[in-house]
N, C-alpha and C positions, 0 to 999 in steps of 0.2 A: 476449387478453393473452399476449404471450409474453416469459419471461426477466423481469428487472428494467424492464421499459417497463409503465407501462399507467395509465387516467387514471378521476378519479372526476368525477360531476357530479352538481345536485341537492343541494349539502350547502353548511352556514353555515360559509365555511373562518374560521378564528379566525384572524388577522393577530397581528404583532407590537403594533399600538396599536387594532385596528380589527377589525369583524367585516366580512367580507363574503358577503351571501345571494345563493340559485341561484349558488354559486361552483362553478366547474372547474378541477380538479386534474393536471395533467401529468406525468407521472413516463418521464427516457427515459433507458436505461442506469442507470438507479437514482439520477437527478438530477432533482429539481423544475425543468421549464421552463418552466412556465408557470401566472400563477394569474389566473384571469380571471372574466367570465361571459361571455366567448364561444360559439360553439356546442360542445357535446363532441363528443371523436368516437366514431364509432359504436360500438365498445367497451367503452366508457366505464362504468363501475360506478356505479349508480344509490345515491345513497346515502340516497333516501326523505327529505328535510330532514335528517340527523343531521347534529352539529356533526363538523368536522374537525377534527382539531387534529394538530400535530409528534408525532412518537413519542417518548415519554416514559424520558425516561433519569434512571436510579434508581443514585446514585452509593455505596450502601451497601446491601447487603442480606444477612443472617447466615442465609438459609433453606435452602442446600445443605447447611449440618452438619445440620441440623434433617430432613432428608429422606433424607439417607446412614440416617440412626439415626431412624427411625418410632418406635419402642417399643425401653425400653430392651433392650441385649445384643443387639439385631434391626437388623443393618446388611445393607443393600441396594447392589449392585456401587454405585459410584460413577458409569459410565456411564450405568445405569439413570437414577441417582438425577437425574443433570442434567440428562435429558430430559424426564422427568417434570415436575422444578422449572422447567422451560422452558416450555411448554405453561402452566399457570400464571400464570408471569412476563407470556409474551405475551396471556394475555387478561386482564389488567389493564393491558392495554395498552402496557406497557412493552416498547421496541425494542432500548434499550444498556441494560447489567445490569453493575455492578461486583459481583461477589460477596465477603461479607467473609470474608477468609482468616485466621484465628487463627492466628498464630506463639507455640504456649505448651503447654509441657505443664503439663493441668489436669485429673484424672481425673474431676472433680467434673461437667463438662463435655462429657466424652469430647473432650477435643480432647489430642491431639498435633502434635510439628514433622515426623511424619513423614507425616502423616496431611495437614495446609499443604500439605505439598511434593506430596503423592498430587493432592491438590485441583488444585493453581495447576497443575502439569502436565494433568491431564484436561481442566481446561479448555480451555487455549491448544490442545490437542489439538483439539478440539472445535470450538472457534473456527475455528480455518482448514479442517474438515472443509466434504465436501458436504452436510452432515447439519441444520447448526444453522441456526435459523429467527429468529436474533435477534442481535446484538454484545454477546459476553460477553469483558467484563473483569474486571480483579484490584483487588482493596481489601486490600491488605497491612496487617493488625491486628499490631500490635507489641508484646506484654503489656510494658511497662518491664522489670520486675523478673523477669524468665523471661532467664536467661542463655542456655540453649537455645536458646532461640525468637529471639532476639539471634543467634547464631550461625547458627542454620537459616538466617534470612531474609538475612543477608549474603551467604551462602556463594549461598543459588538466585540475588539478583539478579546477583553477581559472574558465574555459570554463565552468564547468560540474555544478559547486557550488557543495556546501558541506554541510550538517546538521552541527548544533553544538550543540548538543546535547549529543554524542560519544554514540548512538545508533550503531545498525546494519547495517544500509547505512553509518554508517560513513566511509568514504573510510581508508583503511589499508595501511599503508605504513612501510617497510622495512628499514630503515638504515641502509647500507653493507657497511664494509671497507674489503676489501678480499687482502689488501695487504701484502705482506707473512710477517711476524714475529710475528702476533698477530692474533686475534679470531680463527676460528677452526684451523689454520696452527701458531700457535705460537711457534711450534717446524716447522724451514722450510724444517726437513728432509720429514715429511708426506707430503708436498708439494710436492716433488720431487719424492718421491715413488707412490704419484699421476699422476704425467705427466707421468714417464716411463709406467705405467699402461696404461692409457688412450690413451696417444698419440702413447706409441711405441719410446720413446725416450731413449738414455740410462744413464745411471746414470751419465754421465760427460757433455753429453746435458741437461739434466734435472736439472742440477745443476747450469748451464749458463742460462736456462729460467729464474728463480727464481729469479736469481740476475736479471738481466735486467728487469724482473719484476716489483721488488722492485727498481729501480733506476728509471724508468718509474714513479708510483706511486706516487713516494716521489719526483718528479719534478711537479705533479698536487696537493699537497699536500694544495695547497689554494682553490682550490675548495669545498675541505671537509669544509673548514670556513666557505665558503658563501652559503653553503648550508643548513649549520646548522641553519643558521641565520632566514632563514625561516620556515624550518623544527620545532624549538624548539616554534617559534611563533603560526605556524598552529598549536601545539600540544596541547599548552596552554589555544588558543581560540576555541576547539573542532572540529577543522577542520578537524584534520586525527585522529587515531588512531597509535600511531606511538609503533614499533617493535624494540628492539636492540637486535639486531645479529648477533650468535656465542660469545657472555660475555664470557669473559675469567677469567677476574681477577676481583679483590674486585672496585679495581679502575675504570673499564671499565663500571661494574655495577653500582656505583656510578653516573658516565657521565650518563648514560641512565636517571636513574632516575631523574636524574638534565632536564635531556632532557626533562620531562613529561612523557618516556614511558608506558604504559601499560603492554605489553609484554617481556618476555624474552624468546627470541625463540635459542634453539640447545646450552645453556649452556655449556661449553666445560669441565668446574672440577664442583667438588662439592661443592668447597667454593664459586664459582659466583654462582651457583644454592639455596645453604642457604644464601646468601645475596639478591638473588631475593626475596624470601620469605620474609625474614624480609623489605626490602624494598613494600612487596606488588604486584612484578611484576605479571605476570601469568606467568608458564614456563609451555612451548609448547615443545618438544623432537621429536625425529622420532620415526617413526614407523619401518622404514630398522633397526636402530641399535638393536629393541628389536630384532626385526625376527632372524638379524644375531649375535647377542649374544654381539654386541661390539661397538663401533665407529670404520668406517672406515680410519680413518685419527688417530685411538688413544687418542683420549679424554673419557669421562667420559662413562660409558654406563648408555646409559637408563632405563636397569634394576636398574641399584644399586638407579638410583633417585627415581625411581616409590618405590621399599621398602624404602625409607625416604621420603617418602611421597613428595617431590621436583619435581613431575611433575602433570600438570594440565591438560593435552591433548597432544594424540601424532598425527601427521600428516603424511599424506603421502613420501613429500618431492620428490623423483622421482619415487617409486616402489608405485603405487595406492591398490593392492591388500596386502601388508604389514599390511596395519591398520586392516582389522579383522582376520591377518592372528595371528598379533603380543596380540589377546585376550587369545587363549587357551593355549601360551607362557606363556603371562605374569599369569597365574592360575596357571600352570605346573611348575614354578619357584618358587612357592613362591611367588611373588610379592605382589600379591594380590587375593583378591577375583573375583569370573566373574562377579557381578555386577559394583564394579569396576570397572576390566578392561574395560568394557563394555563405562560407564561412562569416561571414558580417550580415547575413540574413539567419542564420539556421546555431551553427556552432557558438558562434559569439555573444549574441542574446541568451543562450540557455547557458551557458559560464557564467554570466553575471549575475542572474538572478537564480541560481543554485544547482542548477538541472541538466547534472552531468550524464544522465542516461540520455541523453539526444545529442541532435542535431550534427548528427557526421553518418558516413555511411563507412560503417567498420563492423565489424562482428562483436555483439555484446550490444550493440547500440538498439536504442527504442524501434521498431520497424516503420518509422512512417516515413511516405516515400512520396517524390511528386515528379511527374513527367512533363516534359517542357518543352516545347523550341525556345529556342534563343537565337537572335536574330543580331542583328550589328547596333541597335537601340532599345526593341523592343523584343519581349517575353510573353509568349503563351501557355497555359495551364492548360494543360492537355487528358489528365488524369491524377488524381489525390486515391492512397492507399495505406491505409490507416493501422496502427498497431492494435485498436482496439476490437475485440472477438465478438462485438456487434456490428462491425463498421468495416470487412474484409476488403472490401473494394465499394471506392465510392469514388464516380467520374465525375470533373469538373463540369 
């Protein structure tokens, strides 16, 4: 194998409706040309019966802050950190990677907007280097109510320019209101059984966070205004791709669509998630909720959307090995079929947010490929093989 060329055989390639067994995989210039059970050629990387499938693209993932900062007051360069979180990424199989960017200063968090900007810069850096073994993009998180974070994020996409087109470069932005009584915390008891969780606090401190929370919040409440104001403009003129998330209610989903979004990312009941639909949105789900059977805060599970057909793609969210873990789940359930599931890890995500050259295994299609067992619950990553002409073969 030399450069982005080179071909697997011996494996059950998983088709967009169809499996096909002893399939051969062609990869030439980093383009799938061929998918058969012709003879391979003599090259050709033996993949022992493992399933084949598209490279999995994960259109949300918060785990670069989370690796910048290992232990608290203990940050690691930032270059470090996203090679490390890369390696990782790829052997859960995951080929395109949006990472989510936090536009918010929150010290609670360790996030700052300058600390976004450090991010979204390393990356893109990265991205176009000889270095990187994967397509890493940006998931621009937008706190509402952080006028900061409002300003940072205008002022980088104004620096960078934007397509308007609402292709694949179009840069992706988030709209977040996370203040407690609505999107995934509209019950503020999950909130609370959140923090005792997380922080270690107990139910009569966690109860005083909340409030002071939402008193805080609803004292920046004019920020969401003026935020909007350019937000719904950039969306209009194809500047972003814009996201509304955690929809709760019929109304919220309404807003968005008003908004321009494209997306409905983490619907929280089933009535916002069939109004996405009829509205047109794409609904995006996690991946953790399939794995764990539920939503962790109590909202809708992602099962029950995927059997109503109410989801388009599920993402990582924080757990990166969830998305093909959450394939032989969703088969084992019911939900659906493995080409499907399949399709809601790899095809599905890359439709939404613009990125029609991937995630199916057909001819024409980007070449990134991943080898797998799949089991009756769980998924093993066996091999990752990349379209990129630095990155010909790279094992999990």
């Amino acid at each position: 194998m030399s450069g982005a060329s080179f071909a697997v055989r011996n494996v059950t390639a998983v088709l967009p409706d169809a499996l096909l067994e002893n399939a051969v995989v062609v990869v030439e210039d980093g383009v799938i040309v061929d998918v058969s059970q012709r003879a391979a050629p003599p090259n050709a990387v033996d993949g022992n019966g493992a399933y084949c499938l598209p490279g999995l693209v994960d259109t949300h993932n918060d785990g670069l802050e989370r690796e910048v900062m290992p232990r608290p007051s203990t940050r690691v360069p930032v270059e470090f950190a996203l090679r490390a979180f890369e390696s990782r990424i790829r052997a859960a199989g995951i080929t395109t990677l949006f990472h989510g960017i936090s536009w918010e200063n929150d010290s609670k968090w360790n996030r700052t907007v300058e600390l976004a900007k450090e991010f979204s810069l390393h990356i893109a850096d990265y991205r176009e280097s000889d270095s990187s073994l994967i397509d890493h993009r940006l998931l621009h998180r937008l706190d509402a109510r952080d006028g900061d974070g409002s300003d940072a994020l205008r002022t980088y996409l104004e620096d960078v320019g934007a397509p308007h087109d609402f292709g694949g470069d179009t840069p992706l932005v988030s709209f977040e209101d996370h203040t407690p009584g609505q999107g995934q915390y509209t019950d503020r008891s999950g909130l609370v059984r959140y923090l005792m969780g997380t922080r270690g606090l107990s139910a009569e401190q966690a109860e005083v966070e909340v409030e002071n929370t939402f008193l805080e919040r609803e004292a920046k409440k004019h920020y969401r205004s003026a935020a909007l104001s350019w937000i719904v403009n950039s969306a209009d003129r194809g500047q972003i791709r814009l996201i509304g998330h955690d929809l709760a209610t019929t109304a919220e989903v309404e807003e968005a669509a008003e908004w321009g979004a494209h997306i409905a990312e983490f619907p929280t009941t089933i009535e916002a998630a069939r109004l996405s639909r009829e509205r047109e949105l794409r609904i995006v789900c996690g991946a953790p909720n399939v794995m764990r059977g539920g939503s962790h805060s109590g909202n809708v599970g992602a099962l029950e959307l995927v059997r109503n057909a109410l989801c388009d793609g599920l993402c990582s969210d924080y757990l990166p090995y969830s998305m093909i873990e959450s394939v032989p789940i969703l088969v084992k359930e019911g939900a659906c079929t493995l080409p499907r599931a399949v399709r809601l890890v790899t095809r599905g995500p890359a439709v939404s947010v613009g990125l029609e050259d991937r995630g199916l295994i057909a001819k024409g299609m980007r070449g990134d490929l991943v080898l797998a067992r799949i089991g009756e619950r769980t998924a093993q990553v066996l091999a990752v093989l990349t379209s990129q002409a630095r990155a010909s073969l790279v094992t999990a």
